[in-house]
C-alpha positions as CSV (number, residue, x, y, z in Angstrom):
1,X,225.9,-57.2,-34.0
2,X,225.8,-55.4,-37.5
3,X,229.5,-54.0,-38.2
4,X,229.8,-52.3,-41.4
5,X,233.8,-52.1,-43.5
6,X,235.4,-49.5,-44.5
7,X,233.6,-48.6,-48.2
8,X,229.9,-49.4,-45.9
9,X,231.0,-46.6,-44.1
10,X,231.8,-44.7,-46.7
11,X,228.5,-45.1,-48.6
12,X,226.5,-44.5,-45.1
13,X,228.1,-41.4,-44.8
14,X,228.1,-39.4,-48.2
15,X,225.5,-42.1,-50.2
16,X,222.5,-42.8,-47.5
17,X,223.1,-39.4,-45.2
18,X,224.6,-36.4,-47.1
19,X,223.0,-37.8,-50.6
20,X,219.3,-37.4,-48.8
21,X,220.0,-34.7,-46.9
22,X,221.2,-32.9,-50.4
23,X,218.1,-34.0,-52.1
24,X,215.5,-32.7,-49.0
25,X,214.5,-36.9,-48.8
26,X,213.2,-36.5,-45.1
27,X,212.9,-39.6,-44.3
28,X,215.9,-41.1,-45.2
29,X,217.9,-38.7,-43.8
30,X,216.0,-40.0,-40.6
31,X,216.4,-43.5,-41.1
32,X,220.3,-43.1,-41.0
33,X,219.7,-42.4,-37.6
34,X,219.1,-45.1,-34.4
35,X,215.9,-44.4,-32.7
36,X,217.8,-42.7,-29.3
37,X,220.5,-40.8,-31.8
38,X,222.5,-38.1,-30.4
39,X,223.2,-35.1,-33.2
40,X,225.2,-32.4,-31.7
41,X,226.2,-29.4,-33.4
42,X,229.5,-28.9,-31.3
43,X,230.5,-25.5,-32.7
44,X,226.9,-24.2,-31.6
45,X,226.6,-25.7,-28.4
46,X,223.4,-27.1,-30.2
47,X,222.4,-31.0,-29.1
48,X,219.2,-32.8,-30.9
49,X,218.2,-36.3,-28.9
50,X,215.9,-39.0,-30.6
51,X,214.3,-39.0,-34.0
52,X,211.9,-36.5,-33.3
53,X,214.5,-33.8,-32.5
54,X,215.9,-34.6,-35.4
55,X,213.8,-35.1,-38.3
56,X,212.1,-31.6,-36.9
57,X,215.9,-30.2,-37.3
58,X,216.0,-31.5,-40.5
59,X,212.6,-30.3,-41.8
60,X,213.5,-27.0,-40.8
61,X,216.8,-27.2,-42.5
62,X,215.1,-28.3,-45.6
63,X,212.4,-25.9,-45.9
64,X,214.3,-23.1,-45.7
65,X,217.2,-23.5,-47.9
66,X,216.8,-23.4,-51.7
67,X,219.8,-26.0,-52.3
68,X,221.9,-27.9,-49.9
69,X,225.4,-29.7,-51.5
70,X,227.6,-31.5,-49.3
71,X,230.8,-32.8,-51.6
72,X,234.5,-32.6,-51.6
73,X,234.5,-35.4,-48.5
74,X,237.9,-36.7,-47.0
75,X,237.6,-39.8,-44.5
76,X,239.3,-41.2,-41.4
77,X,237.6,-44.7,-41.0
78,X,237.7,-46.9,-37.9
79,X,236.4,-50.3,-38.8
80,X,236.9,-51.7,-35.4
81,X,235.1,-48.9,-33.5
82,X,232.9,-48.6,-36.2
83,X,233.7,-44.4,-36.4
84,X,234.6,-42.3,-39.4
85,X,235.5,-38.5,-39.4
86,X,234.6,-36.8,-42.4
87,X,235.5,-33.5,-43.6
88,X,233.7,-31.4,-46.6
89,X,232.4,-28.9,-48.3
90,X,229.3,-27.5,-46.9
91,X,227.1,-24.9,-49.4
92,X,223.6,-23.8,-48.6
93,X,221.7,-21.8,-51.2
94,X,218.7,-19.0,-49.7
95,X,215.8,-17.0,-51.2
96,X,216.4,-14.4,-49.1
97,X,220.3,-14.3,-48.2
98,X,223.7,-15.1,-49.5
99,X,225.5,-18.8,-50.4
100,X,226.9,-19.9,-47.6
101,X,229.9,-22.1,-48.2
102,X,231.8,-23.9,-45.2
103,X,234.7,-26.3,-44.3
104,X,233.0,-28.4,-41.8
105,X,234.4,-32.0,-39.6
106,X,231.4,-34.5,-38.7
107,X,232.5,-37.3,-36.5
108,X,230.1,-40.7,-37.2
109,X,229.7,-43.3,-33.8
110,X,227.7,-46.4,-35.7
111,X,225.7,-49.0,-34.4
112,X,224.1,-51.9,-35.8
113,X,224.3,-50.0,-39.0
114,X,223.1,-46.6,-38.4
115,X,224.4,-43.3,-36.4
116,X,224.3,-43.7,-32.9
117,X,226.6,-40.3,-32.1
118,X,227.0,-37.9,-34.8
119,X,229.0,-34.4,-34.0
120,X,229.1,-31.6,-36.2
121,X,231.8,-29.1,-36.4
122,X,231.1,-26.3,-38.4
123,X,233.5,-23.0,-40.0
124,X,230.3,-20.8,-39.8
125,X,227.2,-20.0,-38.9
126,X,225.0,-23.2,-37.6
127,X,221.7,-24.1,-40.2
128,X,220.8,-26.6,-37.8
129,X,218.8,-25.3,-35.2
């Protein structure tokens, strides 16, 4: 069984995930995820199962907003259960509408390396759909 430390956990989080997902890399946004991932947008009562859900989440999510930053992170790590909580700042960049800017809590479940559970609480309105 793959068990990642603390600063692998760390650089999953903001360097493999939020780093793609800033720069609209599709695919390895995906690949951070196990094939029978659960990504649930908690504050929505949204839930995306498997990586077809979610990369089709995520190529929506892409397509229509301009810029996407995710920065300003703050980490509770659980080596041992192989968790982290992570809070940021959130800001999405339209065409057509305002900057949004949020203060938003993901909590990470990791398997062999990659998300298993990933739960998204978000201070306004849900991009992920």
């Amino acid at each position: 069984m793959k068990l990642l430390n603390k600063s692998e956990l760390i650089e999953l989080v903001e360097n493999k995930y939020f780093a793609n997902v800033d720069g609209k890399n599709l695919d390895e946004t995906v690949s951070c995820f196990s094939k029978n991932a659960i990504l649930t947008v908690q504050t929505a009562q949204t839930t995306h199962n498997g990586h077809d859900e979610i990369e089709r989440m995520f190529n929506d999510f892409m397509s229509s907003t301009k810029v996407i930053y995710h920065g300003d992170f703050t980490h509770v790590v659980d080596e041992e259960n192989q968790c982290i909580a992570s809070q940021f700042l959130a800001r999405n960049d339209y065409d057509d509408k305002p900057t949004v800017s949020m203060r938003n809590c993901n909590f990470f479940v990791i398997e062999e390396g990659v998300f298993k559970n990933v739960t998204i609480y978000m201070s306004d309105e849900n991009p992920l759909v």
